[in-house]
C-alpha positions as CSV (number, residue, x, y, z in Angstrom):
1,X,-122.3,75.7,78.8
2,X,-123.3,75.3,82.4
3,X,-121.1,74.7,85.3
4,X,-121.5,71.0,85.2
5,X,-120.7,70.8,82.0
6,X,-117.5,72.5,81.9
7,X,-116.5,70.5,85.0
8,X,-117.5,67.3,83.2
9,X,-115.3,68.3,80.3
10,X,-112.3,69.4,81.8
11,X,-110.3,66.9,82.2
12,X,-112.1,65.1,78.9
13,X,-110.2,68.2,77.3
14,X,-106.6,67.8,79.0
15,X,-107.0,64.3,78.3
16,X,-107.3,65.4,74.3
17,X,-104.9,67.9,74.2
18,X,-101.9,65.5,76.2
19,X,-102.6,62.5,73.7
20,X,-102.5,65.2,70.7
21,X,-99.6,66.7,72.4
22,X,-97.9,63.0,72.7
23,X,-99.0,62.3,68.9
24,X,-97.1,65.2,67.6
25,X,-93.8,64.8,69.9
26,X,-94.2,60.9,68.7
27,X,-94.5,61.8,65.0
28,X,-91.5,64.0,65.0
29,X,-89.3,61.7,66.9
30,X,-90.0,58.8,63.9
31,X,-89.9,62.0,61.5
32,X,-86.2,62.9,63.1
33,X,-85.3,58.8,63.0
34,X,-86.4,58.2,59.2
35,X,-84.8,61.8,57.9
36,X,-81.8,60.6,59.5
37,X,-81.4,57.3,58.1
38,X,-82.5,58.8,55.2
39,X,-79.7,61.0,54.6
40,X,-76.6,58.8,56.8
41,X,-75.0,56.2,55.0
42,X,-74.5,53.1,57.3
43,X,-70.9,52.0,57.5
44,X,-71.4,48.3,57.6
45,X,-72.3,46.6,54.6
46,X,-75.6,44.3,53.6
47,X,-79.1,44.0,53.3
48,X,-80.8,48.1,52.1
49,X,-84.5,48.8,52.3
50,X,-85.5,48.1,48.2
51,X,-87.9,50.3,46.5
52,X,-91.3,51.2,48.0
53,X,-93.2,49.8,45.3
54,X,-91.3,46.8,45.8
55,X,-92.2,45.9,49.6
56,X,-95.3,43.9,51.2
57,X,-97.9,45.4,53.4
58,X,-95.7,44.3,56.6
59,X,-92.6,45.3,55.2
60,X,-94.0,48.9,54.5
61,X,-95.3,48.9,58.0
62,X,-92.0,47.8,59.1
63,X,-90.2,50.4,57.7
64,X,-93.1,53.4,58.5
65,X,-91.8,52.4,62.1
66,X,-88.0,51.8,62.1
67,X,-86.8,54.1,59.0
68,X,-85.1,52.3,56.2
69,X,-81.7,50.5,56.2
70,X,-79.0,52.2,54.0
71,X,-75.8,51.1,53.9
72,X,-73.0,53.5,51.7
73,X,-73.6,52.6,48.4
74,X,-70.0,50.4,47.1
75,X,-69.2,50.4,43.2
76,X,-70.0,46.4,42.3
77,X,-68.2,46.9,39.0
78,X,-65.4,48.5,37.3
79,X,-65.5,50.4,33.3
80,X,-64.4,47.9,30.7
81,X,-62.7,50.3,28.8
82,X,-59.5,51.8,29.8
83,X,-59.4,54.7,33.2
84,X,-57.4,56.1,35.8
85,X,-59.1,56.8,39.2
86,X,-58.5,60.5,40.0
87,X,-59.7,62.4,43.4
88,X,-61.1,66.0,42.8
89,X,-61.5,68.2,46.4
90,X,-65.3,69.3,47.0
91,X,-66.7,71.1,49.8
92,X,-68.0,68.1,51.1
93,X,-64.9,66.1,51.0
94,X,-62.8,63.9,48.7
95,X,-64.8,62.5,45.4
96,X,-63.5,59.6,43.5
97,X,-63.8,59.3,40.2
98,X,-63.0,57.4,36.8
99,X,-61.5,59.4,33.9
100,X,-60.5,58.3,30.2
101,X,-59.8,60.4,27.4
102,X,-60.6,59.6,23.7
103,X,-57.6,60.7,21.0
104,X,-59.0,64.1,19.5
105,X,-62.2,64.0,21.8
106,X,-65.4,66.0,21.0
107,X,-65.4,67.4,23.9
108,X,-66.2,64.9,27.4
109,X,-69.4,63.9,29.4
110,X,-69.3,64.6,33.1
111,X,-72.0,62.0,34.8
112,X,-73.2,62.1,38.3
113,X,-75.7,59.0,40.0
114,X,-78.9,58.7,41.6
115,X,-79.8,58.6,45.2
116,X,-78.3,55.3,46.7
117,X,-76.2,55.0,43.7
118,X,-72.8,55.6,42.5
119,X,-71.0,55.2,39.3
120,X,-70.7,52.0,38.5
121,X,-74.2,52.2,37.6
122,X,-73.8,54.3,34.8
123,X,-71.7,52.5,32.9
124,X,-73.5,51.6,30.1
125,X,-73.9,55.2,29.6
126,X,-70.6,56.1,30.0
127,X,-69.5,53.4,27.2
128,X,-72.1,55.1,24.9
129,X,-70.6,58.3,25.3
130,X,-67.1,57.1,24.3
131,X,-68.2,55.3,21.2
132,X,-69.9,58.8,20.4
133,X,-65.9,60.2,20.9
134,X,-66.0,61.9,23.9
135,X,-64.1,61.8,27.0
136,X,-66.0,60.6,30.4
137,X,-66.0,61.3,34.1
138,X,-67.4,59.4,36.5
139,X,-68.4,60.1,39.7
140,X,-69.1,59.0,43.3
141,X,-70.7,61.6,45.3
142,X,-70.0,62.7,48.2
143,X,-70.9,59.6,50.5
144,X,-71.3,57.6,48.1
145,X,-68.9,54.9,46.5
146,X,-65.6,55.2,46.7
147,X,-65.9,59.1,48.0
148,X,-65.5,59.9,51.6
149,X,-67.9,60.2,53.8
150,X,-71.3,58.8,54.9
151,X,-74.1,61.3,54.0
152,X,-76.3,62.5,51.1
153,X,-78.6,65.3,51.3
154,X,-80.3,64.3,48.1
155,X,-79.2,66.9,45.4
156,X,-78.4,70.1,47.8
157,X,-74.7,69.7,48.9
158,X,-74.0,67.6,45.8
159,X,-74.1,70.6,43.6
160,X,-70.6,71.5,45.2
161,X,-69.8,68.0,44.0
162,X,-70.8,68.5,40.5
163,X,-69.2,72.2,40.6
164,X,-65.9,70.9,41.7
165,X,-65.6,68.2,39.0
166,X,-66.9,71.0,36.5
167,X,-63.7,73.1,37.7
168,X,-61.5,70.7,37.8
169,X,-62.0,69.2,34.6
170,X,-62.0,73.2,32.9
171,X,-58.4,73.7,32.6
172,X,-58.1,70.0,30.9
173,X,-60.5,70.3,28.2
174,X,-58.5,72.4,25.6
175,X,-61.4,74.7,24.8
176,X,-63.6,71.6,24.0
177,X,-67.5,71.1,25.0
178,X,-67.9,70.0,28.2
179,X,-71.4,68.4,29.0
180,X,-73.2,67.2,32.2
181,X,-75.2,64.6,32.4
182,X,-77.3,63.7,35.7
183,X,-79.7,61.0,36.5
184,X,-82.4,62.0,39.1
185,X,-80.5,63.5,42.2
186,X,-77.9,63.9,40.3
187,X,-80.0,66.1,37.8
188,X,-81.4,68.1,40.6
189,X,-77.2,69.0,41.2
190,X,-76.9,69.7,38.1
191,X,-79.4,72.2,38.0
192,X,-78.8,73.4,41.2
193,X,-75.0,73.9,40.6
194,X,-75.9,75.8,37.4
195,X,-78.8,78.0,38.7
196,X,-76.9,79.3,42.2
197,X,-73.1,77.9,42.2
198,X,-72.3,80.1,38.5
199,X,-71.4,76.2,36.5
200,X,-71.6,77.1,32.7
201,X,-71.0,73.7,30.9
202,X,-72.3,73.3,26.7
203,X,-74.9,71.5,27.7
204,X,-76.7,69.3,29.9
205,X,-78.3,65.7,29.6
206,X,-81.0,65.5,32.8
207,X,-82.7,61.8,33.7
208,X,-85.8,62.3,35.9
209,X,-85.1,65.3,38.1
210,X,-87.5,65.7,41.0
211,X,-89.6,69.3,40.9
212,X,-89.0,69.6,44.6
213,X,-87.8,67.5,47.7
214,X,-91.1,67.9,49.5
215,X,-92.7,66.5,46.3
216,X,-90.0,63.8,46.4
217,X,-91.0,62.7,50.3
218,X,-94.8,62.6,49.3
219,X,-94.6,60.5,46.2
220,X,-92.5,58.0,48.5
221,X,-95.8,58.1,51.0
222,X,-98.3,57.1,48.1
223,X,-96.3,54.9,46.8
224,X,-96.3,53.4,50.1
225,X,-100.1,54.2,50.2
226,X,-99.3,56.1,53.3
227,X,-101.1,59.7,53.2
228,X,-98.3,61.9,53.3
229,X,-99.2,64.6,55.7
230,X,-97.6,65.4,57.4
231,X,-95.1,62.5,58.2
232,X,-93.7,64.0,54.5
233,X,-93.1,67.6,55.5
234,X,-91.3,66.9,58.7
235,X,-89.1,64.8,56.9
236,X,-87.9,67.3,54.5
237,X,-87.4,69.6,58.3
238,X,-86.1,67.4,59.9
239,X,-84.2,66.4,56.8
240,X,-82.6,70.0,56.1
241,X,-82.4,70.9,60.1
242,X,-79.8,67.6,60.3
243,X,-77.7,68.3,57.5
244,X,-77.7,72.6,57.7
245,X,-79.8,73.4,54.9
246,X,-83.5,74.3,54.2
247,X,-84.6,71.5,52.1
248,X,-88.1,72.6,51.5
249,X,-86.3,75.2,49.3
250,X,-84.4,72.3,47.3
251,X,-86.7,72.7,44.2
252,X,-85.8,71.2,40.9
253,X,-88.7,73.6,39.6
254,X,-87.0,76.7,40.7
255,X,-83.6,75.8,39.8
256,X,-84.6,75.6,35.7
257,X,-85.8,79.1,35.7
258,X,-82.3,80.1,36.0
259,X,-80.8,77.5,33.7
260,X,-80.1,78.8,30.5
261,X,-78.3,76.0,29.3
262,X,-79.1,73.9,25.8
263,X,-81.1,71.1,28.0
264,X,-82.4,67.5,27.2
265,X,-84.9,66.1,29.3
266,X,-85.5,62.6,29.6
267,X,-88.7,61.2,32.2
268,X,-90.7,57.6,32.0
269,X,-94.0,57.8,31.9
270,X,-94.3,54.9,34.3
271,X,-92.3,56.7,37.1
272,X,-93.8,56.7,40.1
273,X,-91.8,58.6,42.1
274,X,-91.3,61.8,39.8
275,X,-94.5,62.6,37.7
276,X,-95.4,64.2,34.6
277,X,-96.4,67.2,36.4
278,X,-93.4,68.0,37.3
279,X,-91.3,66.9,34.4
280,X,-93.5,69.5,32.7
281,X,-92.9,72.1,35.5
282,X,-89.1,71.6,34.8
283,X,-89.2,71.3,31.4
284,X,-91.8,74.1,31.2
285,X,-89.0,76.7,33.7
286,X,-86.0,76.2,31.5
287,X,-84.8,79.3,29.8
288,X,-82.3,77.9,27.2
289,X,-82.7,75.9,24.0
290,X,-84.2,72.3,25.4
291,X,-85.4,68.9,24.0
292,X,-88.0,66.9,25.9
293,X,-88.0,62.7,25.4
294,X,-90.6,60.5,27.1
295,X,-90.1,56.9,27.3
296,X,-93.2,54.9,27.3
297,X,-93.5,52.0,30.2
298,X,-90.3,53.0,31.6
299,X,-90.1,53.9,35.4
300,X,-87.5,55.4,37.9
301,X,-84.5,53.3,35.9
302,X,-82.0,54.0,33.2
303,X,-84.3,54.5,29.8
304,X,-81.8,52.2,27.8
305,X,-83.1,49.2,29.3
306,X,-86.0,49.3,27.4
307,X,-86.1,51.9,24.7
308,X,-81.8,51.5,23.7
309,X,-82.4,52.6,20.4
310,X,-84.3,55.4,21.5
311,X,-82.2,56.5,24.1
312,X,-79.0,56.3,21.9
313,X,-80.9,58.1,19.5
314,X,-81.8,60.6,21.4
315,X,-78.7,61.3,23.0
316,X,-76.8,61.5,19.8
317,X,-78.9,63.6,18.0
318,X,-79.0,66.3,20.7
319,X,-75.2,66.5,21.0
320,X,-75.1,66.8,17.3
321,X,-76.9,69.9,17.4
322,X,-76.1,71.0,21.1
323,X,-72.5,69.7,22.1
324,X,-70.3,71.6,19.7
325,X,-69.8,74.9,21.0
326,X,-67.3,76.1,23.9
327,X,-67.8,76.2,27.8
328,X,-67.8,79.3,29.4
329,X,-65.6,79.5,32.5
């Protein structure tokens, strides 16, 4: 390159480098907005950002730019069968939950929500699992529902959630099965809280866990039809750097390996925001006894809305066989 030439492209190349420069600090400034909003809870009440698949062109634009609005999820209905509201201490604060016990119970169903969720929404479940003749627990995450606080971290610190009711509802059980059941982030606690925080329940019922949270933040993209590099990955930083843990490592994938637990697994095969190839991942990685249930047509939502009989059958027949021996403490 001659002399003129390097003069002529000098400044062409500080030019470059400041607007790449700018592009990067700009990216993880709305990477640091959306991972935030992401994982706070708004205090105020109203109008949340719906699914992805379920906004417009301008509304995903809209959101690629602002960050999505999330206020704390409130429980919009109460059980129809008889319960006393209990609060169990977890790490992360007070959890609220709804208890009722059968006469001569088989044992009782611990359930824990979904991302944006809380318990209220699983109480068609919970009313299938008393008819079965078990006890049920219900409950609100940490930031979620009626628990305290304000902030989710997506399956991570809600495994101390899901260890803490697992403890607490131990010494209550009379040396009866004790079974968790977990619907997407909560599934991802579940197996968390079993793989690293020592949980031993009879047996676990798992809705559509996530094989990792970086996964998770790049199905949202495409759903979006937003490429998901790397907006995705410095979420999940930015994500884990806010709430003190390191979320790339929040892996539903890796948590099975250790999970020797009698384990059903239940997916839609019209999810679009946790695939097949991770269900199989998951479902491949667990070390126990397991059961595997697809449900044709059904997406990220509770399997019983279209496939009831299924799902009830299902359910039964694996606590038949699986939920009849003792928890280990």
């Amino acid at each position: 390159m001659s002399i003129g030439q390097l003069v002529f492209w000098r400044p062409r190349l500080r030019r470059m480098l400041l607007v790449g420069l700018l592009l990067f600090l700009l990216a993880n400034v709305v990477a640091f907005n959306h991972a935030w909003r992401f994982t706070h809870f708004s205090a105020e009440p109203g109008y949340y950002t719906p699914n992805p698949e379920q906004l417009s062109v301008g509304e995903k634009l809209y959101v690629l730019a602002t960050g999505i609005k999330n206020p704390k999820p409130a429980n919009r209905a109460r059980p129809a069968f008889p319960y006393q509201t209990v609060s169990i201490q977890s790490p992360n604060g007070r959890l609220e939950s709804w208890y009722d016990t059968a006469p001569q119970a088989r044992g009782t169903v611990a359930l824990f929500h979904g991302y944006t969720s809380d318990k209220s929404h699983l109480l068609t479940e919970a009313s299938y699992f008393r008819r079965l003749g078990y006890n049920v627990l219900l409950t609100d995450f940490a930031g979620n529902g009626g628990s305290a606080g304000f902030r989710t971290t997506v399956g991570y610190q809600e495994a101390d959630d899901v260890a803490a009711v697992f403890r607490w509802l131990l010494p209550r059980q009379s040396n009866t099965p004790i079974i968790l059941y977990g619907v997407s982030m909560g599934a991802v606690a579940i197996l968390r809280a079993e793989s690293e925080l020592h949980v031993r329940p009879t047996a676990n019922i798992i809705e559509c866990p996530y094989g990792s949270m970086l996964q998770t933040a790049q199905n949202r993209f495409r759903s979006m039809h937003v490429p998901p590099f790397p907006m995705a990955n410095l979420l999940v930083f930015w994500g884990g750097v806010q709430n003190n843990f390191w979320a790339f490592g929040l892996n539903g994938k890796d948590y099975a390996r250790h999970v020797s637990t009698p384990t059903l697994l239940l997916w839609g095969t019209a999810d679009p925001r946790v695939t097949r190839q991770e269900t199989d991942a998951i479902f491949a990685n667990l070390r126990g006894p397991k059961q595997r249930q697809d449900f044709p047509g059904s997406g990220h939502e509770p399997y019983w809305k279209k496939h009831p009989r299924l799902w009830q059958q299902t359910v039964a027949g694996f606590l038949a066989r699986s939920g009849t021996t003792t928890p280990k403490s």
